[in-house]
Every structure is written in C-alpha cells, then in structure tokens.
N, C-alpha and C positions, 0 to 999 in steps of 0.2 A: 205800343205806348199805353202806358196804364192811366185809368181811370180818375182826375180826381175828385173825389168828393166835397161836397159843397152842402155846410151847414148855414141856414139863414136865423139869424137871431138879432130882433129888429132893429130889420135892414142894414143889416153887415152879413155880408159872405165870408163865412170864414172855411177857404180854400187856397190851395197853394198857387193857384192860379188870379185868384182875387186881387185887390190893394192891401196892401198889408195892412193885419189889423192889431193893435195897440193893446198890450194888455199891462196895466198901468198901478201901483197905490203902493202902500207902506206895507212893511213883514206882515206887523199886526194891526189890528185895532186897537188906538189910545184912547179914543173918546169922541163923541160922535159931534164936538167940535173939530176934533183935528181932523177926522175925516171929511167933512162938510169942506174946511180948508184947503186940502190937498184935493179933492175935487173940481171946487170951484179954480183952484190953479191950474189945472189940466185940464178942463174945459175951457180957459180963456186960452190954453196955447193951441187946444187943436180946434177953437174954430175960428181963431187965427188962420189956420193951414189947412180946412176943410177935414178935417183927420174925424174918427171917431174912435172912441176907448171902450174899453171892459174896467171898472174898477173890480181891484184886487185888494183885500184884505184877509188876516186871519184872526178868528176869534179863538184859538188855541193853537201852542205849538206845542207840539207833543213830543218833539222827539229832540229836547233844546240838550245842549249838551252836557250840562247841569242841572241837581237836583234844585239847587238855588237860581237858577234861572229863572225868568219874570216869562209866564207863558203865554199872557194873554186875557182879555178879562169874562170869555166862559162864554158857553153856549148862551144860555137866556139871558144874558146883558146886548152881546153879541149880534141875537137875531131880531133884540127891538131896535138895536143900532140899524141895523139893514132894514129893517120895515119904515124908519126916519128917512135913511138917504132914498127909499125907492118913492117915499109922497115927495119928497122935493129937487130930486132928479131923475130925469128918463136916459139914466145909464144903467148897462147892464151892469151886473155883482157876480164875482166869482168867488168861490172861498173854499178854503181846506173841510175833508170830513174824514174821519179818525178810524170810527166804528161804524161797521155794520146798520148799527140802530141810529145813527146821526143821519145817515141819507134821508129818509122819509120826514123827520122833522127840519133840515136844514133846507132841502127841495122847494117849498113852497116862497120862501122869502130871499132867493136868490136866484142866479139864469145860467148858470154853472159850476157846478160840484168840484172839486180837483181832488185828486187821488194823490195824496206825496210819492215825492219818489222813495223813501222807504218802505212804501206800506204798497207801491205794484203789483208785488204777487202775490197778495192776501186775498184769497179766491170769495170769500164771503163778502168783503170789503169793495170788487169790484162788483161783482153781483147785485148786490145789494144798490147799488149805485144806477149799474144800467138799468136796475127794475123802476127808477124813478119817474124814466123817458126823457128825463133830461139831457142838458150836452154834455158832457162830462171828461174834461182834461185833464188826461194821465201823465203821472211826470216820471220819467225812464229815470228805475234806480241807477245807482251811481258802479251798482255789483252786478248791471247787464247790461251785454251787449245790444245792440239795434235791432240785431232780429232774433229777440229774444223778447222786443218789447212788441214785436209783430202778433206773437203767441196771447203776449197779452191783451192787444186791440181785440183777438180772435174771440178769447175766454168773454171779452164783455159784450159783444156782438150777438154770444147765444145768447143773448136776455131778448133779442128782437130789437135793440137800440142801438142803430147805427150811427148814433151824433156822437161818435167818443174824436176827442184831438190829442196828439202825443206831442210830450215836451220834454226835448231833448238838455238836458240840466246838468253835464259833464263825467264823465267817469273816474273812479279813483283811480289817483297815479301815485304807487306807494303809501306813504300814511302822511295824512293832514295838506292832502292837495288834490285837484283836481284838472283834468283835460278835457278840451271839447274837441273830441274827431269829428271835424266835418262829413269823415266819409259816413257816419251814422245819421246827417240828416239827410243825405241821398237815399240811406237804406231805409229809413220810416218812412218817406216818402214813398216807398217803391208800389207800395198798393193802393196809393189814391189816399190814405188817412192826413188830415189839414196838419199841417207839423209847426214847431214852436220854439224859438230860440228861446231858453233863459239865460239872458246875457249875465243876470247877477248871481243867480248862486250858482254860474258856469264858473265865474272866478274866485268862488268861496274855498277855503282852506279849511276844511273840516276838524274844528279840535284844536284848530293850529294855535291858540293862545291860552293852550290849557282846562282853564273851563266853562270857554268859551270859543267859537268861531273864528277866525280871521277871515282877509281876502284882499283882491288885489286891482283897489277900485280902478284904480286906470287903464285896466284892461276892457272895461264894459265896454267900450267905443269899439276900439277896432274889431273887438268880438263881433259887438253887431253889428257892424257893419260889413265880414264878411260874411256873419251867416246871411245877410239880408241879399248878401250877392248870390247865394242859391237859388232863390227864389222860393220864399217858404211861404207858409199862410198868417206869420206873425212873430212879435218877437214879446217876450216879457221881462221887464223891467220894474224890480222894487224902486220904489224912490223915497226922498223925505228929506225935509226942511233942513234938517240937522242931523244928519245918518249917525255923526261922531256919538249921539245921547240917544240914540233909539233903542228902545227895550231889548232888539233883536236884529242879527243880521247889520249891525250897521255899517261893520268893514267890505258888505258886497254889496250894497246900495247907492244908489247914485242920486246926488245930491238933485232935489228940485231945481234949483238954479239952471243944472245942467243941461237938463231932460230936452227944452226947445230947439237948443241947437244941436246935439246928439237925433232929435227926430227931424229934421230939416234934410238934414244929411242920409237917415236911413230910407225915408219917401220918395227923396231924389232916386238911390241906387234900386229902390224898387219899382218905380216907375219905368227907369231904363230897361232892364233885366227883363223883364215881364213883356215891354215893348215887344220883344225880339220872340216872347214866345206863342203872339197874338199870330 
C-alpha cells in the first residue's frame, strides 16, 4: 500500500486520507469587496459545519478563449487585494501563476501557487514554482493522461519541494467537452501525492459557445459527490453570487446559494468513506 503524503497548512492536512478539504471562490478577482463577500459567505457556511476552506481566486486568466475576453484585473491590483483579505482573514489563498517570473513575486502574498492545467508541462513554469517552497497545486492538462501527470509531480519534486497537490480537472472528449475518468483519480493517487476533484471546470465545455466557454452546471453535484466517494484529499469548487454575469467561467460555476447543501452532502460521503479506511 503506498504512502500518503500529508501537507499541513495551518492546520489543515491536506491528504487523501485526511477530512476533506475545501478549496472554495470565484474564476476571478472582481474587487476586493466581492471578494471580502464571498468570503465572509463561506465562512458563515463552514463554521456552521465545522469545515475549513482555501480561498480561491484569479488575478489573470490567461488562456480565456477570446481576445475580447475580461481577463482579470492584473498582478499589482491583484496582490494588494490578497495582502487586504490576508489582514482581515486567517484563510489560506491560492491563485493561478502564468510565468516563470510570477512565482517569486506572487509567493509571498499567498499559501498556494496553482499551475493551470494548460501550462503542466512547461518545465520552467513548474520549476520555477517548486523553487518557491511553497505548496503548489497542479492542475492535469486536459491533453494528459494520469500517469503522465505522475511525470510531472516527479519533474517538480527535483526542486527539493515535496508539497506539490494534483487536480484532476477532466479530459478532452472530442472538441468543446470534457470527461472525468474516475479511474485517473485512483491513478494520481497511486504514489501518496494529496489529489483534487475540480468538479467545475470538470463539466466545462471548452469553446462550446464560440468565444466563449460553456458547461453543464448540474453536473457539479453528482460529480462531486462521486469523486468524494474515492476518498480524495479535497475537492475544488468555483462559486459566485450570480455565476450567469461573472466575467469568466460562469456556465461551470456553481451558484453560492448552492454551495451549503452541495457541502453537507459531500462531508457526509467523506466522513463514511474514510471511516472504513481507519
């Protein structure tokens, strides 16, 4: 039986053997009121239910599927936004980084890097990333298999930083959709590395609306909820107020409203699940 790895980042274990842990916020960053908002709403649901989160934002999306697409409002708007939420809440921050040279300046004002899953096998890009020491969550392109994304946990690993997490985020099936094989979160898991459902851009439709995105919000639920019956180390969920007007991603985002009882239901299945592997 293989080993799993267990990153602590305070105080959350994020392993596949842990409580499942929540990785939670909007595509982008709107403004560091709406971020403040959607915080404070996610904080009243999980400590409601004893839960803890990761907010999730992006201050650039780089890879939108139009030139006219709204990308995000920029690095240095972006990281005084994150130095705001980090004085006035002790939640951890993840966020996308593009290039190479964003690592070392995005590093210090957040507690987790993510690597899109376009940009996995950009050897300088992951590199650059593990040399930060930070934890760093990789998200499996959509044009690789699962053990192919093992290659990649390996390449970032020679930096000496073993906190890397993989996020299993669907593969392409034909043009302008996407599938989630289950059997690849068995297979990232196989070496102990903490694994990560993205329920929402699992059921994105890449392109599918021309020059933009689609997706197929009612799928989020039972997505995660079977992948939570694997027993993974977490699942990630964009969310937002009004997903229909969101700058980005709104057809795979799952309405705030939702999110409580969608997580009621996945803590349950994870709680049972895990029982059984104590």
């Amino acid at each position: 039986m293989n080993i799993q790895k267990n990153i602590k980042l305070n105080g959350i274990n994020i392993s596949n053997d842990s409580s499942l842990i929540l990785i939670l916020g909007p595509c982008q960053l709107e403004s560091l009121s709406h971020s403040i908002m959607i915080i404070e709403t996610i904080l009243n649901i999980c400590e409601k239910h004893k839960l803890k989160f990761i907010f999730k934002s992006s201050f650039d999306k780089a890879n939108r599927t139009s030139n006219s697409s709204i990308r995000g409002l920029g690095l240095d708007q972006g990281l005084k936004i994150f130095q705001e939420l980090k004085a006035q809440f002790n939640v951890p921050i993840l966020t996308d980084v593009h290039q190479p040279d964003q690592c070392e300046l995005v590093a210090p004002h957040v507690d987790i890097l993510q690597i899109p899953a376009f940009l996995c096998r950009q050897t300088d890009l992951i590199l650059a990333a593990g040399e930060t020491n930070k934890i760093v969550n990789i998200k499996k392109g959509q044009f690789l298999s699962a053990n192919e994304m093992l290659q990649v946990a390996k390449k970032f690993e020679s930096t000496g930083n073993n906190q890397v997490i993989l996020t299993e985020r669907g593969t392409s099936f034909g043009y302008n959709d996407l599938i989630c094989d289950m059997r690849s979160l068995e297979t990232l898991k196989k070496n102990g590395f903490p694994v990560i459902l993205d329920a929402t851009h699992s059921i994105q439709k890449p392109g599918g609306q021309g020059s933009k995105s689609g997706g197929e919000r009612e799928f989020i639920e039972p997505l995660a909820r079977a992948g939570t019956s694997l027993g993974l180390a977490g699942l990630f969920l964009e969310t937002h107020e009004q997903p229909e007007r969101a700058p980005s991603d709104g057809e795979s985002m799952l309405h705030l409203d939702n999110l409580e009882p969608l997580l009621a239901k996945v803590v349950a299945i994870d709680k049972t699940v895990k029982s059984f592997q104590q």
